[in-house]
N, C-alpha and C positions, 0 to 999 in steps of 0.2 A: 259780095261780103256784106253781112247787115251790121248793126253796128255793134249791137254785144260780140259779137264775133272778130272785129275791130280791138275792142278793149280787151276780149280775152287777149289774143294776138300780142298787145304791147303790153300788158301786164304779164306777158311769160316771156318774152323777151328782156326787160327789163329785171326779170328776178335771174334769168341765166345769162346774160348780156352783161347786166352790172352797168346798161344804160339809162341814163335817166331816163323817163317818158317824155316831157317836155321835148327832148334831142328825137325820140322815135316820132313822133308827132311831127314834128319840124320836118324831116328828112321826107315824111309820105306827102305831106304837102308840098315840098318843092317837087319831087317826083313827077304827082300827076298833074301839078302846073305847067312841068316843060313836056310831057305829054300831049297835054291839051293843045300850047302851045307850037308844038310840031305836027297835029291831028287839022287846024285853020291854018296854019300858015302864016300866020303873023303872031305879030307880039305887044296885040294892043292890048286894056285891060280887062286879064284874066287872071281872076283872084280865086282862091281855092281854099276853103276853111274846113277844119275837123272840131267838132265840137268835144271838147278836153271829157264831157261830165256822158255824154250820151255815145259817143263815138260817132256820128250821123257828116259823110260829108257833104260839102258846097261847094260848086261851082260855079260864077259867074262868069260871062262874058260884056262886060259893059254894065248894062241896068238885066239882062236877060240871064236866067237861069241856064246853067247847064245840065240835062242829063245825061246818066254817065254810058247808058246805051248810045248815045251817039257819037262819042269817042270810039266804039269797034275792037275788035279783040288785038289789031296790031298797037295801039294806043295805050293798052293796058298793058300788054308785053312789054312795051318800051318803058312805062309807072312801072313794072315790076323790077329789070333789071334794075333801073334806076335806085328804088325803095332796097334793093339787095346792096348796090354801091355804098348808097347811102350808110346806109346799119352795120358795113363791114369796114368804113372808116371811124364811125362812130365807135365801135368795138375796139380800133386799135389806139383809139384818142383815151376812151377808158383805160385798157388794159395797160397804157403805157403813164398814166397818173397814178395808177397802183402800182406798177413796182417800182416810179421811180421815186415814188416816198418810202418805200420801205429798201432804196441802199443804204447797204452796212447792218442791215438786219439780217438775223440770222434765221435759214428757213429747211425745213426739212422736203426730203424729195425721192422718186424713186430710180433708180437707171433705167431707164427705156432700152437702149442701144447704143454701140459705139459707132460713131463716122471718124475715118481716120486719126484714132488716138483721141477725139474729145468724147465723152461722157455727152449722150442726149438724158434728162433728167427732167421727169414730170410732177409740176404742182400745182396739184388739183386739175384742171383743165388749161390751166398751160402749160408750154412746154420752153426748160432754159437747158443753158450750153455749158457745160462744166469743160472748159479748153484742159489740153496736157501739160501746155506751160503753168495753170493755176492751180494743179493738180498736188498734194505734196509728195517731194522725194521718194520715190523706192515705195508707193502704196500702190494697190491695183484695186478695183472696182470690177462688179459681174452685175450681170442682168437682172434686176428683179431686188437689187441692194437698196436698202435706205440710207442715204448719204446726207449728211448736215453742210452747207456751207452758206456764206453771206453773199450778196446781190452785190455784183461787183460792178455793173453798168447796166443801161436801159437805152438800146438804141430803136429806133425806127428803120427800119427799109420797107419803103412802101407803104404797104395795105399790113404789113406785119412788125410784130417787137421782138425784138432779139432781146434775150435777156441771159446777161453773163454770169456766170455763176464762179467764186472762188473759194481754196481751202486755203489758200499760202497770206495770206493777205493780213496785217495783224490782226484789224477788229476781226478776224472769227475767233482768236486766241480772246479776244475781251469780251466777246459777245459770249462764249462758253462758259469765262468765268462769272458773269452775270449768273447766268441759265444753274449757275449747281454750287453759287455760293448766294445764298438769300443775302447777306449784309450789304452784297454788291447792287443785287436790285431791290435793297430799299434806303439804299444814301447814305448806309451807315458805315458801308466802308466805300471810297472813291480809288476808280484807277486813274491815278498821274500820270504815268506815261509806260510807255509798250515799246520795245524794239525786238525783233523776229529775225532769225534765219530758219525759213520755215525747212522742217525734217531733222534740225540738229540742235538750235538753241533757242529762247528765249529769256527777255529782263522783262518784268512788270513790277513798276513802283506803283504801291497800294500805301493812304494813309487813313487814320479811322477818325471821324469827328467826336467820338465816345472814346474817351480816356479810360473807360471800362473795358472794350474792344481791344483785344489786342489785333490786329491787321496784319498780322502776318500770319498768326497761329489760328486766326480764322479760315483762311485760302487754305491752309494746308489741310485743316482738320483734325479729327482725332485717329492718330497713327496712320497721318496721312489720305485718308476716304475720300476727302472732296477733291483733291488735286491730282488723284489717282484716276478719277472718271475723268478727266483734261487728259490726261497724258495718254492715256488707252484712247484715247477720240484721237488726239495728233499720233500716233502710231509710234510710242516710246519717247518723243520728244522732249529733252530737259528744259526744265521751267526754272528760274532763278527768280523768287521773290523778293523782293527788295522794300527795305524799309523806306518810305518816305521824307525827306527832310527840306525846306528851304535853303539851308545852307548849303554850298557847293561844296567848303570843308568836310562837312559830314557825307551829303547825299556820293561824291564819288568814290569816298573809300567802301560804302556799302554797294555801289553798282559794281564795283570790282571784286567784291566776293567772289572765291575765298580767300583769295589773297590776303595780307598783312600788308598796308600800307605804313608806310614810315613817315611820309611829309606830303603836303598836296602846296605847289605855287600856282596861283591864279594870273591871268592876264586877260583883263577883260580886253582891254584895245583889239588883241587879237582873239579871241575867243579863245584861247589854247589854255592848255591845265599840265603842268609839269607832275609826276607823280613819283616820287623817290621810293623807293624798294630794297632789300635787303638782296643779296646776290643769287640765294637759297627762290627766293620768290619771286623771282624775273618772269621764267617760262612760266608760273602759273599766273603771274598777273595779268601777262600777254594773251595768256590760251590757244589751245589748237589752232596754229592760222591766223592769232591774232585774233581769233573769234570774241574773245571776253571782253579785251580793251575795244573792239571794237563795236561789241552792243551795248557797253556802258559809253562809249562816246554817243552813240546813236539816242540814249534814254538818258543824259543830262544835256545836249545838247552842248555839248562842248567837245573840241579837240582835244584829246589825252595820248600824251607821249609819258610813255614807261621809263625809266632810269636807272639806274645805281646811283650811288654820289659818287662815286669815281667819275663815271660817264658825265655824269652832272657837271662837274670840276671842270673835264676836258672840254665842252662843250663850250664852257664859258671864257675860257684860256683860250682856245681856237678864236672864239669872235671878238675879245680883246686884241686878238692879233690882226682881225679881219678889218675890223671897223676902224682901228688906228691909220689904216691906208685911202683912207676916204677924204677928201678934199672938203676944206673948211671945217675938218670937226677936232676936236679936242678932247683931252680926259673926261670932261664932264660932261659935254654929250655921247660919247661912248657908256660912259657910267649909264645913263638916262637910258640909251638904249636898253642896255642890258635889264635894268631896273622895268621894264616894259616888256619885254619876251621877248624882244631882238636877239637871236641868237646865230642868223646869216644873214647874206648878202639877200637873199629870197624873201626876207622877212621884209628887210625897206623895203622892196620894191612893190607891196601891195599900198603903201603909203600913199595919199594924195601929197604935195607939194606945200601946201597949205597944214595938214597932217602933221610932215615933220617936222616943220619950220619951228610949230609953235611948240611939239615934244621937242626938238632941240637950241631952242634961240635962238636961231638964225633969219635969214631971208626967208623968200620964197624962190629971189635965184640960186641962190646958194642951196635948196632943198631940193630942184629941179637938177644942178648939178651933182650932188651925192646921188639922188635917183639913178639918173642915167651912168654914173661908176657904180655904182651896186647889180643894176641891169649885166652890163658887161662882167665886171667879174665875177658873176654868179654862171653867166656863161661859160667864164674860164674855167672855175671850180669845179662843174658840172664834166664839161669836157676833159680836165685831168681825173677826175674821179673813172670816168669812161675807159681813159688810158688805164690807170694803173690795174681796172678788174680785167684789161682784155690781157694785159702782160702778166698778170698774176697766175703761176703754174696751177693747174690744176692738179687734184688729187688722184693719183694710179690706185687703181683698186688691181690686189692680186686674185685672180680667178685661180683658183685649185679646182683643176681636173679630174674627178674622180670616173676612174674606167667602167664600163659598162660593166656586170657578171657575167658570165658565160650562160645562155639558156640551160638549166636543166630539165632533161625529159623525163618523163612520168615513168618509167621503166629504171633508169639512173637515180631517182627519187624513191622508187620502192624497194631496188637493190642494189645500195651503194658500194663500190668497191672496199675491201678493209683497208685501211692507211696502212702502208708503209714507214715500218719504225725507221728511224734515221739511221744511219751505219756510225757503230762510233768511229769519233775521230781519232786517227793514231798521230800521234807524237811522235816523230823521231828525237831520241836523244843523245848528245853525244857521250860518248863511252867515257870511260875516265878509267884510272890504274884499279883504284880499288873493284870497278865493278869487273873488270878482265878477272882478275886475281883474288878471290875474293878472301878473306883471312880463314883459317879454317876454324868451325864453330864449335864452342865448347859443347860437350854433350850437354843435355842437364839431369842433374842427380835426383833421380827418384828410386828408388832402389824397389819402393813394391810396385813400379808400374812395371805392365808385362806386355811388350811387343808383340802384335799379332802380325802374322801375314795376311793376304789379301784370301789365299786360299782357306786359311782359318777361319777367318770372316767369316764367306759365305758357304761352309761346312765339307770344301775339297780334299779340306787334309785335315788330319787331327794331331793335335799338341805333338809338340817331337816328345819324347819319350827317354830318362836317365838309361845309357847304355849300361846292360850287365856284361861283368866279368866272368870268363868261363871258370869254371869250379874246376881244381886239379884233385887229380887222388894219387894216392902211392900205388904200390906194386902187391901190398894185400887189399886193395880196393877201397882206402879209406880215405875219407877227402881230407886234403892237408887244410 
């Protein structure tokens, strides 16, 4: 190899490699050193130089040059493997400071092929692992698809990088809304916080540094456009845009959209958020599952329990009664509790000793004592609550039975029998005097109607006829 041949060599490696040249250089000089070094037999000095500008290389042994014919062709096999080792660690030290600056970036890809349920997915000349689990709900993927997802890890095994690829993960939901709302990627509008049930819901609090900017009717668009290319990417998935605010007042009635909030109590000590609700708006504040309150607790960061003020009432009446039974406390530290989000026995018991002492005036032994009665009868409470759902009857559902129909056959079907009319039903009645006997019926008076017979009718006989009287005569032949 002369030396242009040398420089071509690591300048086309290095443009497809994505390896510095200094790293190529380095690696062929250790090579044919331990070469050389395995070619004598020992390991005294033998120094081995490339020159960076000429590619031209050096050998010494000591003060004595080495040339490279007297190393022999197993010498150079052994530089070759070597120089191959070398540049396919060097490759995977690269490949893996590239992708793992760019996790949580979003990247496009194509599907190669499926190994049991994961997605193999090519970019550019690597190749990453789109797993079933990272996969979203109820979506499928074919050969030859372009798939969008973010770099969810960057691991090493060996001489190769694995690189994880996800759809479920929230930054691909931030990383999309970047990609197809410009205010997003130029600062003018910022996402505060994300919470995901990837395939069925998301919350993304968006606020705008331009009081001109509306931020919320930016993300959506006009009739909708921009938020419509998100939702077609996550495969139907509802998006709930939420207004931004500092305030916890404000910010959790709007993460709770749609809902109609009626009162929000805050409890920092515990992080919990009471939320009062009208009866009408319960199940939609909760959501499918709990789903709503549950990504609006995930995107204000706080614990949100739903209510009525009925519930509210009972709740508080309950642990007036609870807390009363605690050793060393009185009205006003029960008050105090309450006044804090103490609302059970469960609640002290997250308390250090120290914690309660100084919320309720007391000791530190006297705090250590309440602790450990709140422990136990939280046990209790839990244990009878166990009891009364196993003893609680369950609800019978009645099944109605409905009979199969009788197969009909294609013959039975083209020539049905004709239904049989019902037979009327006879009545027996009982007799009575008048119907035996029945009174006998006045004729009725019409004098010009004229009685036919049956024979009349139908032309048997003809009208009877006025009989005539024989005609007499006398004894000279004259009619009297």
């Amino acid at each position: 190899m002369n030396s242009a041949e040398m420089l071509r060599i690591v300048d086309q490696m290095h443009r497809e490699k994505n390896i510095p040249k200094e790293e190529i250089f380095t690696s062929i000089e250790a090579a044919v050193q331990l070469a050389t070094q395995k070619h004598f037999g020992d390991e005294e000095d033998i120094v081995v130089t490339i020159d960076r500008l000429s590619g031209g290389i050096k050998a010494s042994r000591g003060e004595k040059a080495i040339q490279p014919e007297v190393l022999g062709r197993i010498a150079a096999q052994s530089a070759k493997q070597l120089i191959i080792q070398k540049i396919r660690e060097a490759e995977c030290r690269s490949l893996y400071d590239v992708y793992n600056a760019q996790k949580g970036d979003l990247i496009n890809g194509t599907v190669q092929r499926f190994e049991g349920g994961a997605a193999l997915v090519t970019l550019g000349k690597s190749e990453a692992l789109l797993p079933r689990s990272e996969m979203i709900p109820g979506e499928t993927h074919h050969v030859g698809e372009r798939v969008k997802a973010v770099i969810l890890d960057v691991r090493k095994l060996g001489h190769r990088v694995k690189i994880i690829l996800s759809r479920i993960h929230p930054d691909f939901v931030r990383r999309l809304f970047e990609k197809e709302i410009p205010e997003i990627e130029e600062r003018t509008i910022e996402v505060k916080a994300l919470a995901r049930e990837a395939g069925y819901r998301t919350k993304i609090a968006v606020s705008s540094i331009d009081m001109k900017v509306d931020c919320v009717g930016a993300c959506v668009g006009v009739r909708g456009s921009r938020i419509k290319n998100i939702v077609d990417e996550l495969g139907g998935e509802r998006i709930d845009i939420v207004r931004w605010n500092d305030a916890l007042q404000v910010l959790i009635p709007n993460a709770l959209q749609p809902a109609n909030i009626e009162e929000v109590f805050l409890y920092p000590r515990l992080g919990r958020a009471i939320v009062l609700v009208k009866e009408d708006q319960l199940s939609l504040a909760i959501g499918r599952r709990g789903q709503n309150v549950r990504l609006a607790s995930k995107l204000v960061g706080w614990d949100i329990e739903i209510m009525t003020h009925e519930e509210y009432n009972e709740e508080i009446t309950k642990a007036v009664e609870w807390f009363s039974e605690l050793p060393e406390v009185g009205d006003e530290q029960v008050e105090a509790f309450i006044e804090e989000g103490f609302l059970s026995f469960d609640d002290l018991t997250f308390l250090e000793p120290a914690q309660l002492a100084e919320l309720g005036g007391i000791t530190e032994d006297q705090a250590e004592e309440v602790i450990s009665y709140a422990e136990e009868a939280a046990e209790r409470v839990e244990a009878a609550s166990k009891e009364a759902a196993r003893h609680e009857p369950k609800p019978t559902a009645t099944v109605t039975t409905t009979p199969k129909p009788t197969p009909v056959s294609e013959m039975d079907r083209l020539f049905p029998e004709p239904e049989t009319p019902p037979e009327p039903e006879v009545v027996e009645a009982t007799p009575t005097l008048e119907s035996l006997f029945p009174p006998d019926a006045a004729p009725e008076e019409n004098p010009e109607e004229e009685t036919l017979t049956a024979a009349q009718v139908f032309g048997d006989e003809q009208p009877a006829q006025e009989e005539e009287t024989p005609a007499e005569f006398n004894s000279n032949g004259e009619q009297k």
